[in-house]
PAPAKOL-57280 format. One record per residue (C-alpha): x negated, y, z; residue in three letters. Coordinates in steps of 0.05 Angstrom, whole numbers, plus 5000, padded with zeros to 4 digits. Each point is the difference from the previous one (the first is absolute). Layout:
BEGIN
XYZALA...
This chain:
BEGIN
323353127680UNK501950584958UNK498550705040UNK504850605000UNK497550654967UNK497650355062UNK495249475012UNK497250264934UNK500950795015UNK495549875070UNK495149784956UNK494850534986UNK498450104931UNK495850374949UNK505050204934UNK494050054952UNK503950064940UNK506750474996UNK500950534954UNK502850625017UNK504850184950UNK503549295008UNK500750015069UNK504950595017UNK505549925047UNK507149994949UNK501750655039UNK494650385001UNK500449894910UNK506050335009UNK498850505043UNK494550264973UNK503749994922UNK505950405040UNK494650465018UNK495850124938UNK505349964951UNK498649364969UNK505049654964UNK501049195020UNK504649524960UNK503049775070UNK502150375069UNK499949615051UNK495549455027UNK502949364979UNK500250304926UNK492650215007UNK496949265029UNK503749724937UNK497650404954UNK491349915025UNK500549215039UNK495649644952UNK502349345010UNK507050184976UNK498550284926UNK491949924995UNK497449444960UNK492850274989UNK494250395023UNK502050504951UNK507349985018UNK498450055070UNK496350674995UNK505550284963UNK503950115066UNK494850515022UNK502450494949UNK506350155057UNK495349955056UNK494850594967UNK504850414985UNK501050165067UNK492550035014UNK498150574970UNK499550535057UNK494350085053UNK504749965053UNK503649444977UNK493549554988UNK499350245065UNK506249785036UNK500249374956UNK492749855032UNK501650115066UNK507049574999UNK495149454978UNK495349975062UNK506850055045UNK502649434959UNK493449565009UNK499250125073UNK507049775016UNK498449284976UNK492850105035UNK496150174945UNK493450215029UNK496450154929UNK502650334952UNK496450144932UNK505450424956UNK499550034918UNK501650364939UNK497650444944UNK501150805008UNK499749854912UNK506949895021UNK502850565036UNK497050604953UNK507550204974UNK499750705033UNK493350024982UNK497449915076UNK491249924999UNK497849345006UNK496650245072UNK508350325023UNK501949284988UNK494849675036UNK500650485062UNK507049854999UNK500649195013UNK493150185045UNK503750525040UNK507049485008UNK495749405019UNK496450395059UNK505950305022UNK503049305003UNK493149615032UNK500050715053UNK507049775020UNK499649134991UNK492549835014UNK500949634931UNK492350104970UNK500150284935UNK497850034928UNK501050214936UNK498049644936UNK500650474933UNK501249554934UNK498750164931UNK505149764951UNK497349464956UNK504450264926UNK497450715013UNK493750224981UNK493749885030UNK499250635013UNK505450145047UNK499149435041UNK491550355002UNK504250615027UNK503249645051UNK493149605021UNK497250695015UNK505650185039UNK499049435040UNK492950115017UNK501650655014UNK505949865049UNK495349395031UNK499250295062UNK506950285013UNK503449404990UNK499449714931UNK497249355011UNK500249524930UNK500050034929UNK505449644961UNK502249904928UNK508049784984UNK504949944947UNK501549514952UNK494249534994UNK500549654924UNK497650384948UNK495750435057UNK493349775018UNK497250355062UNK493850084973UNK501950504954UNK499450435075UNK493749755018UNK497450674999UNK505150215062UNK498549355030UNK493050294999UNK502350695029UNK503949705051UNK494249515020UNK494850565004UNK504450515037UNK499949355054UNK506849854983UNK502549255009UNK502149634943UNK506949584983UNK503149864942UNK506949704972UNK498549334964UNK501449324994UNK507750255003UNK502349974927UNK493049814963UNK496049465022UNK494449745033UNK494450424961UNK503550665021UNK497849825071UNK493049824976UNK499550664974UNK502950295062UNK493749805042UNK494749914942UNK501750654961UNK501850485052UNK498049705061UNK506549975028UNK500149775084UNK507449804984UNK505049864949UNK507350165005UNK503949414990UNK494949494966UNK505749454989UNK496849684937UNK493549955039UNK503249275011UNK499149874918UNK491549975006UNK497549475068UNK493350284981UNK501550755000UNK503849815067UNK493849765029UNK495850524975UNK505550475027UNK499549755068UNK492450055000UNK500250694986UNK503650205054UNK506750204955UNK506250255045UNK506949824958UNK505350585019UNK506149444980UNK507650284999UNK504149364999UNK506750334977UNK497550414963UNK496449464962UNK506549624984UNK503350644980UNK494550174949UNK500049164978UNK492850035019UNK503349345035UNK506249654989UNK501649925063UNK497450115069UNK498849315018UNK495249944932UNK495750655024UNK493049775018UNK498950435062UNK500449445044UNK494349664950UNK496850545000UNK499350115077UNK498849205011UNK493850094949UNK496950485044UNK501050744959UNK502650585034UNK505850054991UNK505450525025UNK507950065006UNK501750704970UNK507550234980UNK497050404937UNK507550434991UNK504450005061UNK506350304972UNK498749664923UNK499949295033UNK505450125055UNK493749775060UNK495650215052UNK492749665027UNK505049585053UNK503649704949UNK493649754956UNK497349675059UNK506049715017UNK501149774924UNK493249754995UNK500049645070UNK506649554982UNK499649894924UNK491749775008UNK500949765076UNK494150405031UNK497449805058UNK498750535058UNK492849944981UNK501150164924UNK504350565030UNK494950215039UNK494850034946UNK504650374955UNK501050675044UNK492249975014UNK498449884924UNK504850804994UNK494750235055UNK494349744971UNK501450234932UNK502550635019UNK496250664965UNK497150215077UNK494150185024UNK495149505052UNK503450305059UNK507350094983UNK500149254965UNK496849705081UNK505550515028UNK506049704958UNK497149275005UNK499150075074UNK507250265009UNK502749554954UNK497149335032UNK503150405062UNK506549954974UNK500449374955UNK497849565071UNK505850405036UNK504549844939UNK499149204987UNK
């Protein structure tokens, strides 16, 4: 029998893959453009979610990203990185998020000319704020921008290893994958990977197959962001599987990029049924109109998971989670706690 949403919001989950700047609350875009003089082409909040939901105008990958032009403009302060951070972990822990891992690319938010490190210590300083006040457990994951150079996305690998142990806890490389080959960064890969920073990557997602290959056999990548074309090679899907390979998978988001044509075509549910890690993940909470309730929900009805597959896919969020020995036994502990008090 089909479940109402709070039986998805008890659930606790890990949201492995959400990026910042398209995940702010409608009114807080506004507020802060009210505040730092910004100018956007609406004012009010039903204007604004029509101009960035993906799934009304976007047709591509490329398409899709071209929403976060409205989003960064507003991002370009310390404090509001800061506040837009902190609104994030409030969000999460109201549908009982219990891990968060945060992304995006200071690249992005260098408009007033802020350091790389102001930027950094910005979404760091919001996200403890927000785990001080929810208990959420927190991390941030820096990206490098695949279509700028490779030497900015070095500069942000540093950053990362440098901010390791104050919060910073993965390495990640976005933006528009065709015509981008990640290993053009292997050498922040490398950075990243010697500072003891874990590894993701976005692949799979508009390329194909190979780009996960080179995910884990280039860069050594512990998990890919989306992965959907991972279904296009049974051998690589094996291999995948053997390796230990977590899939951070963002259903809506999927459909909205036409990764998938529809929901009911997306091979998460293959994907989980073959064995690989895979993960539920909301990727843009205010682009594709969701939150981690809904996903589970969406994915529960349209692939008919049972309460063990369920099960498994909250765990797989722990166990692929960018954590240490003894916060991962913490969260699973906690989180076997609460999915046995749930179902």
């Amino acid at each position: 029998m089909p479940r109402d949403i709070s039986f998805y919001r008890r659930l606790p989950k890990a949201e492995l893959h959400c990026h910042l700047d398209g995940s702010l609350r409608p009114e807080t875009m506004l507020a802060l453009a009210a505040k730092d003089g910004v100018h956007l082409p609406f004012h009010d909040v039903p204007a604004l979610k029509k101009a960035v939901r993906a799934g009304e105008i976007r047709t591509s990958l490329e398409d899709y990203l071209s929403a976060f032009t409205l989003t960064l403009s507003v991002l370009q302060t310390a404090p509001a990185i800061e506040r837009a951070a902190f609104e994030l972990v409030e969000d999460c822990a109201a549908e009982n998020v219990v891990r968060l891992e945060a992304r995006f690319s200071p690249l992005l938010h260098q408009t007033h000319k802020l350091a790389l490190e102001a930027i950094t210590e910005a979404a760091l300083a919001g996200l403890k704020r927000g785990a001080e006040k929810t208990g959420v457990s927190v991390g941030l994951i820096l990206c490098g921008i695949r279509n700028l150079s490779p030497d900015s996305s070095l500069a942000v690998a540093k950053i990362a290893a440098k901010y390791k142990a104050r919060g910073v806890c993965g390495f990640d490389l976005a933006g528009p994958e065709v015509g981008y080959a990640a290993s053009l960064h292997a050498d922040a890969f490398a950075a990243a990977r010697d500072g003891g920073v874990q590894i993701t990557v976005h692949a799979g997602e508009a390329e194909g197959a190979w780009s996960v290959a080179e995910a884990m056999d280039a860069l050594q990548a512990k998990r890919v962001g989306h992965g959907t074309h991972l279904i296009d090679d049974d051998a690589l899907l094996v291999r995948a599987k053997e390796y230990g390979l977590a899939l951070e998978v963002c259903l809506s988001s999927n459909l909205e990029t036409q990764s998938v044509q529809s929901i009911a075509e997306h091979p998460f549910a293959r994907f989980l049924r073959a064995g690989v890690r895979a993960t539920l993940n909301t990727d843009n909470r205010l682009m594709s109109d969701t939150d981690l309730s809904a996903e589970y929900q969406r994915a529960a009805e349209i692939f008919r998971l049972s309460d063990e597959e369920l099960r498994r896919v909250c765990l797989n969020g722990i166990d692929a989670a960018f954590v240490d020995k003894e916060t991962r036994t913490a969260l699973r502990a906690s989180t076997e706690r609460a999915l046995a008090a749930a179902m």
